[in-house]
C-alpha atoms as one frame of an Amber mdcrd trajectory, in Angstrom:
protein
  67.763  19.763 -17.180  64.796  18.492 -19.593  64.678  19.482 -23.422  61.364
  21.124 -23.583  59.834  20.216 -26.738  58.805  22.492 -29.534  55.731  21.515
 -31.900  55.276  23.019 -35.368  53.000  23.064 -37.750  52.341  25.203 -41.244
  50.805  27.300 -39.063  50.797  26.900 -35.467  53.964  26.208 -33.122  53.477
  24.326 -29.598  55.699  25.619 -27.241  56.490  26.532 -23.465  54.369  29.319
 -21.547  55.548  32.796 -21.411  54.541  35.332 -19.200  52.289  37.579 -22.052
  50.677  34.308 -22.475  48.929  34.702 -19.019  46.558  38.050 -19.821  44.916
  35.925 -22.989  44.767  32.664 -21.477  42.896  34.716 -18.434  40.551  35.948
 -20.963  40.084  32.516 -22.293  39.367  31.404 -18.787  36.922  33.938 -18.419
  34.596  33.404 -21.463  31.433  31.323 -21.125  31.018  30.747 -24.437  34.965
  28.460 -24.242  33.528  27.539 -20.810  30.821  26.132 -20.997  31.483  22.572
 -20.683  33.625  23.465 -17.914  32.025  23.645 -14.362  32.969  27.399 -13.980
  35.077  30.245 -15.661  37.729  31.081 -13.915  39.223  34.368 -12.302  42.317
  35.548 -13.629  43.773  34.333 -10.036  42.759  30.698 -10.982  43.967  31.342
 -14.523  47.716  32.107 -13.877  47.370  29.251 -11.165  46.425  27.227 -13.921
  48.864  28.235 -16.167  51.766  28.320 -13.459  50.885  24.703 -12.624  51.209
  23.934 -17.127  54.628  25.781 -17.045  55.666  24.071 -14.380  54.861  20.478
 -15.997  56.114  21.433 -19.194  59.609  22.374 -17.483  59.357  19.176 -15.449
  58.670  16.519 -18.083  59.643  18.616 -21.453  56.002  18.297 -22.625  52.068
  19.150 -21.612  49.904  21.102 -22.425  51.320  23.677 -24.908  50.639  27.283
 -25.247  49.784  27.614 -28.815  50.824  30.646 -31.364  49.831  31.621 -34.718
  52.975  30.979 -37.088  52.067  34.323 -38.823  50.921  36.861 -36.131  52.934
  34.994 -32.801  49.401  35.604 -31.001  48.811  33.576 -28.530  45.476  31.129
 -28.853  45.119  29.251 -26.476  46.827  25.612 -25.569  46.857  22.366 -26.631
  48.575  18.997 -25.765  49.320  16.250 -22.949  48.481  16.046 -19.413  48.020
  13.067 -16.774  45.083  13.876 -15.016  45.567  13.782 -11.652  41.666  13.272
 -10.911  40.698   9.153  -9.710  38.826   8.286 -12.976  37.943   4.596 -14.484
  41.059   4.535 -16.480  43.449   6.650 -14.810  46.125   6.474 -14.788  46.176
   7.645 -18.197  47.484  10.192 -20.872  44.956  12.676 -22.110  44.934  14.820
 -25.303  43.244  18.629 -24.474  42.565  21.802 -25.670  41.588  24.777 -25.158
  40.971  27.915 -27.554  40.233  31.834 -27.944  36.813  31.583 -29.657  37.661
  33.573 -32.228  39.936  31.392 -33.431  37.673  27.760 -33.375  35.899  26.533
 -36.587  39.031  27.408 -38.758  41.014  23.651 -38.468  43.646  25.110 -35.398
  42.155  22.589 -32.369  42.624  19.975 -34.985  46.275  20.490 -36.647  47.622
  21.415 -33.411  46.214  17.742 -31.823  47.445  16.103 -35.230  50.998  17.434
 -34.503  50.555  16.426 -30.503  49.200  12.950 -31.334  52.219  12.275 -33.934
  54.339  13.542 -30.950  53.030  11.363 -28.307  53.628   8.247 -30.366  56.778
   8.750 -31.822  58.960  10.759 -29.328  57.062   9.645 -25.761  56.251   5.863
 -27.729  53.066   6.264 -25.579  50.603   2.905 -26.645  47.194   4.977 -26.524
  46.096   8.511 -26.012  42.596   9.177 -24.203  40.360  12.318 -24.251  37.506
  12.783 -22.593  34.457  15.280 -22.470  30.632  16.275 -21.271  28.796  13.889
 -23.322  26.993  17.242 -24.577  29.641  18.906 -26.241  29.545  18.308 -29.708
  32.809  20.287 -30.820  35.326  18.627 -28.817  33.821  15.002 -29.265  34.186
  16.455 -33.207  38.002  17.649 -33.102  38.270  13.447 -31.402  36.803  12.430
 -34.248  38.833  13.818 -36.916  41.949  12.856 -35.116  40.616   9.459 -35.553
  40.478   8.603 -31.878  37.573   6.043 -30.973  34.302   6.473 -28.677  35.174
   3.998 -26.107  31.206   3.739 -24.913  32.898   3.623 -21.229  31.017   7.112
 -20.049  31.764   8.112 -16.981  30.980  10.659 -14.345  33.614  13.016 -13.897
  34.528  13.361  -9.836  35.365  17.151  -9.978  31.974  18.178 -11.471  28.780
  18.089  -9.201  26.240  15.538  -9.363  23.508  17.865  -9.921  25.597  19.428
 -12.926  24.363  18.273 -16.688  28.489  18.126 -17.771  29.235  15.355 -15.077
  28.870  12.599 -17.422  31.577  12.135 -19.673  32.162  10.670 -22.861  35.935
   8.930 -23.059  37.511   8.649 -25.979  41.108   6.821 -27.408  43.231   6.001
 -29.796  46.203   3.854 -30.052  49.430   3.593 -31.631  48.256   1.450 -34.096
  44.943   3.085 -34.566  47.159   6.412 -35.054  49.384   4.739 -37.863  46.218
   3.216 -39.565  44.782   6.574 -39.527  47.732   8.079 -41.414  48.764   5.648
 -43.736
């Protein structure tokens, strides 16, 4: 059986899926406003797919893409972590760094401590040698939260397979950073 890792930080913890998490992650799924870079919101059918295809990594390989819990409430926000896309992209195969939060809770640091905690993860416990994430070149918040983490705009944009080609979010940005970029960053 795999150890299923546990994230923490002063205040957010990274951990498995649990059923109550479903309901609020639906909701996130549902919201334009979180979507919008996303080709479509998604029913809460497609959302516990979604989120029974993340619990089912997580149990698999002992990490992924986290649900993600206030330290002081235990609400549920939304997720955050690793995943190896499974799409045929330029650099694939690949591990990426996501998110994905309740828009109540964005603009307040969470998107970026919770990365911070999965990047430190990724490079000391999985000894990955980079970390990509990639975007629609329009979205300025996510290419933001790469930023801070200190991850690197590659210039390599792309156009993402699973969004149409009559779609404004096809083309991508891609961003990295690598274990050495990481420890530079934090020294």
């Amino acid at each position: 059986m795999v150890e299923i890792a546990t994230l923490k930080t002063e205040r957010v913890i990274l951990r498995q899926w649990q059923s109550e998490d479903y309901k609020p992650c639906a909701a996130i799924n549902a919201d334009p406003v979180v979507m919008k870079y996303f080709p479509s919101c998604l029913s809460a059918v497609e959302s516990d797919a979604f989120a029974d295809k993340i619990v089912s990594l997580i149990a698999k390989r002992g990490w992924g893409l986290w649900a993600v819990e206030l330290v002081d409430t235990k609400q549920f926000i939304g997720f955050v972590g690793l995943h190896q896309p499974e799409a045929k992209l330029p650099f694939t195969p690949c591990v990426e760094i996501g998110w994905r939060l309740a828009k109540a809770y964005w603009g307040v640091g969470y998107a970026t401590e919770a990365a911070q905690s999965v990047l430190q993860f990724a490079f000391n416990q999985l000894n990955l040698s980079e970390v990509v994430s990639f975007t629609s070149v329009t979205n300025k918040q996510s290419k933001a939260v790469m930023q801070r983490l200190g991850m690197v705009n590659t210039r390599q944009n792309f156009e993402h397979p699973s969004v149409s080609t009559e779609s404004p979010l096809r083309e991508h940005v891609l961003y990295k950073i690598t274990k050495q970029q990481w420890y530079a960053f934090h020294e």
